[in-house]
Structures are given as structure tokens and as C-alpha cells.
Backbone bond lengths (Angstrom), bond angles and torsions (degrees), N, CA, C in turn:
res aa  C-N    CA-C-N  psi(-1)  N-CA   C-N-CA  omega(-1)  CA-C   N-CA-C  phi
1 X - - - 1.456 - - 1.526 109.24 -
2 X 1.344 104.94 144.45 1.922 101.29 -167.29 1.470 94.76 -119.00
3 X 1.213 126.44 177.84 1.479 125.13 -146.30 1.753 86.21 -178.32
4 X 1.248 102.93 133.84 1.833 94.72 -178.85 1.714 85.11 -147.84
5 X 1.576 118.49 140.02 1.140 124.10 173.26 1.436 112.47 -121.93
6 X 1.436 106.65 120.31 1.532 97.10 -159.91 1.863 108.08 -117.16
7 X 1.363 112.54 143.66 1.504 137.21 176.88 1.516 86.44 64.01
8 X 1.430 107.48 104.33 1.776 135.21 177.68 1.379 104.29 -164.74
9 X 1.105 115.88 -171.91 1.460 145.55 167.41 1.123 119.14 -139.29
10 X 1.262 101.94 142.26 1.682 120.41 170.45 1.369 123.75 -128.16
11 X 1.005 105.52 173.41 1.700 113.43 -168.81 1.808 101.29 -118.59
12 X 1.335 87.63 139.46 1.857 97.01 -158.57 1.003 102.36 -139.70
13 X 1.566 124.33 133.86 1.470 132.28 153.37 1.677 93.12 104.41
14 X 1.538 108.54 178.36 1.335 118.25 -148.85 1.978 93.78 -90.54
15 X 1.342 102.38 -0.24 1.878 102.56 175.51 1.747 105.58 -113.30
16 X 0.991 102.49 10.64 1.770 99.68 -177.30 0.973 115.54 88.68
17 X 1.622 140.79 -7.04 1.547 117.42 -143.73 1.517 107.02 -79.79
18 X 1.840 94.77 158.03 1.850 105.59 -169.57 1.590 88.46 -86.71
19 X 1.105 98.49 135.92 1.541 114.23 166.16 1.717 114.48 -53.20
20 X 1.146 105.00 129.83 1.378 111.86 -177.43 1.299 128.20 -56.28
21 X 1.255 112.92 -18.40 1.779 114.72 -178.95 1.945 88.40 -154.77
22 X 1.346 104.39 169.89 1.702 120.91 -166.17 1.389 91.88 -74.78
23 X 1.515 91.06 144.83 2.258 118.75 -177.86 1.642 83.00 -117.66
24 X 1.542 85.29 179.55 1.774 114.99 172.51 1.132 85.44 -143.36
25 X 1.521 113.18 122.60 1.464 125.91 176.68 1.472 100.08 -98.95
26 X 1.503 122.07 143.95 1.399 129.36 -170.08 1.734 102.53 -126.38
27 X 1.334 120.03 117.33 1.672 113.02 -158.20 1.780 79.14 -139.67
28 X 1.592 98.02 131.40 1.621 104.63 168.60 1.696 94.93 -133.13
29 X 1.183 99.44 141.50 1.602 112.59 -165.32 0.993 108.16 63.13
30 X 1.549 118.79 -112.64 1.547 131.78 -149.82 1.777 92.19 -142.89
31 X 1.473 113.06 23.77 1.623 118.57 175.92 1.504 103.11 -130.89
32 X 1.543 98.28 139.61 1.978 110.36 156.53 1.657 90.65 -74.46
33 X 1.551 102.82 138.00 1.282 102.11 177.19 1.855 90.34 -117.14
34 X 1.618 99.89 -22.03 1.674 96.24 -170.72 1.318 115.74 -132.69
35 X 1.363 145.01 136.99 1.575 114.87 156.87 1.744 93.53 -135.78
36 X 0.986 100.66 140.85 1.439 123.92 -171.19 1.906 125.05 -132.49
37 X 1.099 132.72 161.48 1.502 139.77 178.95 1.350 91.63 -66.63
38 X 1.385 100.23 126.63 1.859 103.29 -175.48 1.637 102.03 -73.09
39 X 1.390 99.66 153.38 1.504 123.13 174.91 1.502 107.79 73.56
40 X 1.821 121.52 10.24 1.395 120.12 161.79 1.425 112.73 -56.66
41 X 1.030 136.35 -60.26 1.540 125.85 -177.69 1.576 98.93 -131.26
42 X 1.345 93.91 160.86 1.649 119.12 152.95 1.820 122.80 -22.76
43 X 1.066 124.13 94.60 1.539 106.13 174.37 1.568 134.77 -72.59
44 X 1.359 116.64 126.88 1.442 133.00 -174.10 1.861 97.07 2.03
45 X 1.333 75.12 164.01 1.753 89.45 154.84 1.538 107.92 -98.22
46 X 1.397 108.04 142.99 1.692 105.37 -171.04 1.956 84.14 137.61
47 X 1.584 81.20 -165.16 1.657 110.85 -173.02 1.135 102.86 -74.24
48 X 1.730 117.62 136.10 1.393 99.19 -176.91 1.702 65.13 -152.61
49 X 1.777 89.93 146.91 1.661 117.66 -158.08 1.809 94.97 -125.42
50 X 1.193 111.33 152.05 1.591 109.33 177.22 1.751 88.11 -105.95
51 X 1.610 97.98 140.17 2.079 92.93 175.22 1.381 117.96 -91.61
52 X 1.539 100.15 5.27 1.608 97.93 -166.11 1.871 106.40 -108.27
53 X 1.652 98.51 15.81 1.365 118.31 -169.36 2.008 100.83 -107.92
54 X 1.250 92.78 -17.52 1.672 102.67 -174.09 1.790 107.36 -81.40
């Protein structure tokens, strides 16, 4: 089951840093399989979460 959370931030790389502008994180199971510049493509079929709702 895929799960995509879209216009958020995340924390990247081995110091945390927040990404400079909003991703769509793409998580199937219990893995990020994707994170990308939000609103680059279409998100999966599956659960799809708004990040600016969290």
C-alpha cells in the first residue's frame, strides 16, 4: 500500500537539514521509496495526505 504526503518538509542527509522549499514524500509499507519537489507529478494510487493539514 503506497501513501504519498504532499507539500511538507523533510529532513535530509546525515545533519537533518529541512529541505528548502515543499517535497511529496512517497512511503510504501514502512519505506520512503521517493521524496521529490512537491506538485512534480501526480501521487501514487493509495493514501494520499495533504502536509499542510498536519
Amino acid at each position: 500500500m503506497k501513501t504519498t504526503i504532499l507539500n511538507c518538509h523533510a529532513l535530509t542527509g546525515e545533519n537533518a537539514t529541512p529541505t528548502p522549499a515543499p517535497v511529496d514524500i512517497e512511503i510504501e509499507g514502512r519505506l520512503i521509496t521517493e521524496v521529490r519537489p512537491a506538485g512534480a507529478r501526480e501521487p501514487a494510487a493509495g493514501t494520499v495526505i495533504d502536509g499542510r493539514e498536519l
